[in-house]
C-alpha positions in Angstrom: 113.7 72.9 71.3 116.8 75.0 72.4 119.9 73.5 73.0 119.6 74.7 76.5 116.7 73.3 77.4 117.4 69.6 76.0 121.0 69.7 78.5 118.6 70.8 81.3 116.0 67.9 80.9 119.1 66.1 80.9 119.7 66.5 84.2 116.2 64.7 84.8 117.3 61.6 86.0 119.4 62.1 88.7 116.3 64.3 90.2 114.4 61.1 89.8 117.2 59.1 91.0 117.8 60.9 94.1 113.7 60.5 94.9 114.2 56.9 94.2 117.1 56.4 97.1 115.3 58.6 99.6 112.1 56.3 98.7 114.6 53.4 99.2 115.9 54.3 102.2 112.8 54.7 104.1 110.8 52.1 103.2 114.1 49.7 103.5 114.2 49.6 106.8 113.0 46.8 108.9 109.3 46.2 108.4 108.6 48.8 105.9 106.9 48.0 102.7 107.3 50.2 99.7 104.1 50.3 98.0 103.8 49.1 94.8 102.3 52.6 93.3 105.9 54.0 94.9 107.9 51.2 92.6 105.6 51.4 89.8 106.5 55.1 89.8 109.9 55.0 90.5 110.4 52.1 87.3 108.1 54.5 85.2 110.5 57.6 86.3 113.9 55.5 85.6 113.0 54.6 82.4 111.2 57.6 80.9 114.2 59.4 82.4 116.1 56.9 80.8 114.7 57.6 76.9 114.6 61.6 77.8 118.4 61.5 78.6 119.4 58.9 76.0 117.6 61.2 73.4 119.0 64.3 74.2 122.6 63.4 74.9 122.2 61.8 71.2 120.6 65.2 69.7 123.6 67.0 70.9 126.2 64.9 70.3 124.8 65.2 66.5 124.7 68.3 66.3 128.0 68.8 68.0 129.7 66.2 65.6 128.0 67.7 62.3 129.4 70.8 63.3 132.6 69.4 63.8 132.5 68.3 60.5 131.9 71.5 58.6 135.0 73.2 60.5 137.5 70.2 60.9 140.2 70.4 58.2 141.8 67.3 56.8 144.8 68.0 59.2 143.1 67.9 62.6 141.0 64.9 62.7 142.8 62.9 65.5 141.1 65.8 67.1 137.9 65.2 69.0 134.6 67.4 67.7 135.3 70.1 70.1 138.8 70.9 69.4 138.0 71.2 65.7 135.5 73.6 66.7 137.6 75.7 68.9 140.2 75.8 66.7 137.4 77.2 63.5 136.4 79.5 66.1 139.7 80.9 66.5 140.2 81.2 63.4 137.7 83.1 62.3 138.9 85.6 65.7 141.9 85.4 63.7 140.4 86.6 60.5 138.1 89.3 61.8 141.0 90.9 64.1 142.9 90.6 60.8 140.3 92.1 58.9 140.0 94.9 61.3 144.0 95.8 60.9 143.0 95.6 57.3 140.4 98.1 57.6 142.2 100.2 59.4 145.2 100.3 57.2 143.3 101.3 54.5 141.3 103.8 56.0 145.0 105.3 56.7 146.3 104.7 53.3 143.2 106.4 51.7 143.6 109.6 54.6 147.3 109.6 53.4 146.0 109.7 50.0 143.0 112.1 50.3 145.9 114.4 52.0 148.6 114.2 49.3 145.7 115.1 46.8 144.8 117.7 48.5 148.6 118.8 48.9 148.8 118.5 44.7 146.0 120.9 44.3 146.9 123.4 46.5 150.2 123.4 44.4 148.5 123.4 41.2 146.4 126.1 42.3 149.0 128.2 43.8 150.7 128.0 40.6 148.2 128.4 38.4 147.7 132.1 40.5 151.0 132.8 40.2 150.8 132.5 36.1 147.6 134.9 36.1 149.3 137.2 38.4 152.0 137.1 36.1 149.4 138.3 33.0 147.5 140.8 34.9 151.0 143.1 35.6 151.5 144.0 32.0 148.0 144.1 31.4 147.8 146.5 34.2 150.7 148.4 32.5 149.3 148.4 29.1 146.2 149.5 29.9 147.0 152.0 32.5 150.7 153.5 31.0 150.6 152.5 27.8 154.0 153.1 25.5 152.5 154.2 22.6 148.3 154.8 21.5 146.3 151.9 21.6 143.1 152.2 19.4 139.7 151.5 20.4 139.5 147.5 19.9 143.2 146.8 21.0 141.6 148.9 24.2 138.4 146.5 24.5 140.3 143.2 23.8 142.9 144.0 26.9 140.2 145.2 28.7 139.0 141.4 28.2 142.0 139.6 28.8 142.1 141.9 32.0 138.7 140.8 33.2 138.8 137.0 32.5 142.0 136.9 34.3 140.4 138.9 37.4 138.2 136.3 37.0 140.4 133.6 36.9 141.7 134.7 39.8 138.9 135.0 41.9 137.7 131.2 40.5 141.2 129.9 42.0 141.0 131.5 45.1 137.4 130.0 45.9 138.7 126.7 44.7 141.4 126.6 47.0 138.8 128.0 49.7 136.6 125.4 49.3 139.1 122.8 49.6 140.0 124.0 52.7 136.4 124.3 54.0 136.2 120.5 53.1 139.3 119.2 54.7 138.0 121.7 57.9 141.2 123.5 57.8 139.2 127.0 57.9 138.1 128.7 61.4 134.5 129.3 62.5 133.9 131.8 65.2 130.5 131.8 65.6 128.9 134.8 67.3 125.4 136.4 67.7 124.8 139.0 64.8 121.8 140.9 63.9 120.4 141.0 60.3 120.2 143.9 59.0 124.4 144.0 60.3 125.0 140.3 58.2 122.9 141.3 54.8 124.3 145.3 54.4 127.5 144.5 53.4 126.3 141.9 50.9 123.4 143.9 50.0 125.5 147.1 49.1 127.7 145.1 46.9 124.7 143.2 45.5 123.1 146.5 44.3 125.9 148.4 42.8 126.4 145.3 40.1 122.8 145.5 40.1 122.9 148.6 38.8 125.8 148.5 36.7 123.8 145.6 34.6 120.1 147.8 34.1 118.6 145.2 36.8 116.3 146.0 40.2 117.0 145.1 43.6 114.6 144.9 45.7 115.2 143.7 49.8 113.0 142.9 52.8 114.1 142.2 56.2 112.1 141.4 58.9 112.5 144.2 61.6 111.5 141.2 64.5 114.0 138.8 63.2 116.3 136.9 65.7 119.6 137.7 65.8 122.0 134.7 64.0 124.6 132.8 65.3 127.1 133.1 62.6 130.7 133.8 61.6 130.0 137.4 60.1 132.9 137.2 57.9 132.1 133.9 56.1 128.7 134.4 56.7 128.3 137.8 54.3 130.8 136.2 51.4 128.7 133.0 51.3 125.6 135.9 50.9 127.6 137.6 48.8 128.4 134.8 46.4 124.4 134.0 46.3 123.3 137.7 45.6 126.6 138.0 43.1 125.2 135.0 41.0 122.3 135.8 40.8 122.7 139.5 39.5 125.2 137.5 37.0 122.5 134.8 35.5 119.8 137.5 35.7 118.2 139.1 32.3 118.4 142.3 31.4 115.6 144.6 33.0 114.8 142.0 35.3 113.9 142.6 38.9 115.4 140.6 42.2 113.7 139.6 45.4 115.7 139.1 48.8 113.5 138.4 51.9 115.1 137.3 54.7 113.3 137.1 58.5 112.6 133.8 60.2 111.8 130.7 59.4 111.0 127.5 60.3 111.7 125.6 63.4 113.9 129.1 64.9 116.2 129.6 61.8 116.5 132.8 60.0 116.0 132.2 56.4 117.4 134.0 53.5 115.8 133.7 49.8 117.0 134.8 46.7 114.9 135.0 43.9 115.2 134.8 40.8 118.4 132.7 40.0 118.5 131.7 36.9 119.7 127.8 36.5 119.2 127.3 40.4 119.5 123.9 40.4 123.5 124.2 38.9 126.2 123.8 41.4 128.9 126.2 40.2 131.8 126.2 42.0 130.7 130.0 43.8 127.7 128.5 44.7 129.4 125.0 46.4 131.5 127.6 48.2 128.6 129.1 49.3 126.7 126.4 50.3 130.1 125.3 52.4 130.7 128.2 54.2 127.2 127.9 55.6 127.3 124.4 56.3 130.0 125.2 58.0 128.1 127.3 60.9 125.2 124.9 61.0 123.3 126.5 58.3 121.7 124.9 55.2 121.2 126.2 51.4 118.5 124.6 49.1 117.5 125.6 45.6 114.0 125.4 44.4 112.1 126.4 42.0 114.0 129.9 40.5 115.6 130.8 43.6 118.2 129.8 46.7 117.1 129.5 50.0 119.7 129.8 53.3 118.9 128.9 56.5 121.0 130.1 59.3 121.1 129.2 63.0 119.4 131.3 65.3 120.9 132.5 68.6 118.2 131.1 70.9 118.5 127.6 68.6 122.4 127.3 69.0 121.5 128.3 73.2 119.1 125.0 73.3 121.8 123.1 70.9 124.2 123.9 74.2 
């Protein structure tokens, strides 16, 4: 039985003492005869109401002085029950309000923390882009305006050292992109752009190192496709970075598939196939798959291939 409900039947007797007056009243006056069913029922109702209220008041004090005893400390017990319970009550207020500053302050310590980190690595990176622009000058030189003949292998190996620091290069500045993409410090002007507009670029860029490696490229796009709602800038880079990988990772002589028309639930979906080691999250493919979560989009691998999914316009209308 609730709490509650044992303070209400509490209350029992005085109902069944206020019956027993108004019986008493009118059958004490002169000449009136309470009958003895009426007394009989008012003695029944006393002392019932009697053992109910006696019972109750006896749970609750209990239970009232049991808890008392689990929250009184050794320093308040010239206190009754209820002020040690109050004052366990307000202390655990106290502790959860002091909890809460707690949290708080740490969730600012760690943002404090997550920003100087970030600070660090843009430094590190920016340096680290200075020092390989710093090697590609007088590679540059040597290769291009050389002060004496070079012969064919000293040609090759700073042909080499050129390349891997073009690389480098290009390695730092998607690092540094990525970690802006992640702290949201990069812009997203979404706008509606057809497909065959968003996968050109990419696609033209796709097939010359396609070319340049002995490998096919082959592309489909649907002529019905919707139009996407994307930034076309970070939009045919992310692409870009997909088709660029997977010319990279792909054997000699072999051929690539891109489809790309629409897909599930109103999204346009792009697939790339085959991409050797799919599953791997290099760092151009994390940029990748941040610049399209960044519009709204999603990139999965599976299987051999990559899979994009970008918003449609009539999709980002009903998002509205």
């Amino acid at each position: 039985m609730r709490v509650g409900t044992r303070l209400l039947l509490a209350v029992t007797p005085a109902v069944v003492g206020l019956a027993a007056v108004a019986a008493l009243a009118y059958w004490g006056q002169y000449q009136r005869q309470a009958p003895e069913i009426v007394v009989a029922v008012a003695a029944l109702g006393a002392v019932a109401s009697l053992a109910l209220a006696w019972r109750n008041t006896r749970y609750v004090a209990r239970r009232v002085e049991r808890i008392a005893q689990r929250t009184a400390d050794d320093g308040r017990r010239g206190h009754d029950e209820l002020d040690a319970i109050e004052h366990s009550v307000a202390g655990l207020a106290d502790a959860v309000r002091a909890e809460r500053a707690g949290g708080a302050e740490r969730e600012a310590a760690a943002a404090r923390e997550a920003r100087e980190s970030a600070a660090r690595l843009d430094e590190t990176i920016a340096s680290l882009t200075e020092g390989v622009q710093a090697v590609q000058l007088p590679l540059h030189i040597l290769l291009d305006s050389p002060f004496g003949s070079l012969n064919e292998n000293q040609e090759e190996m700073l042909e080499a050292a050129r390349g891997a620091a073009e690389a480098l290069e290009v390695r730092l500045r998607q690092a540094r992109k990525l970690v802006e993409l992640e702290r949201g410090a990069v812009p997203v002007m979404a706008k509606p752009v057809g497909l065959g507009e968003l996968m050109r670029p990419a696609l033209a860029i796709a097939e010359a190192r396609a070319a340049k490696r002995g490998l096919t490229l082959r592309a489909q796009l649907a002529p019905g496709a919707p139009r996407v709602m994307v930034d076309p800038a970070q939009a045919q880079e992310a692409i870009t970075i997909v088709l660029g990988e997977a010319v990279e990772r792909a054997e000699a002589g072999a051929e690539l598939q891109v489809e790309a028309g629409e897909g599930e639930q109103g999204a346009v979906q792009v697939t790339v196939a085959p991409l050797a080691s799919a599953g791997e999250r290099s760092l151009p493919l994390r940029l990748a798959e941040a610049l399209i979560r960044a519009q709204g989009g999603s990139m999965t691998a599976g299987g051999a291939g990559v899979g994009i999914a970008l918003p449609a316009e009539q999709v980002r209308r009903v998002q509205r």
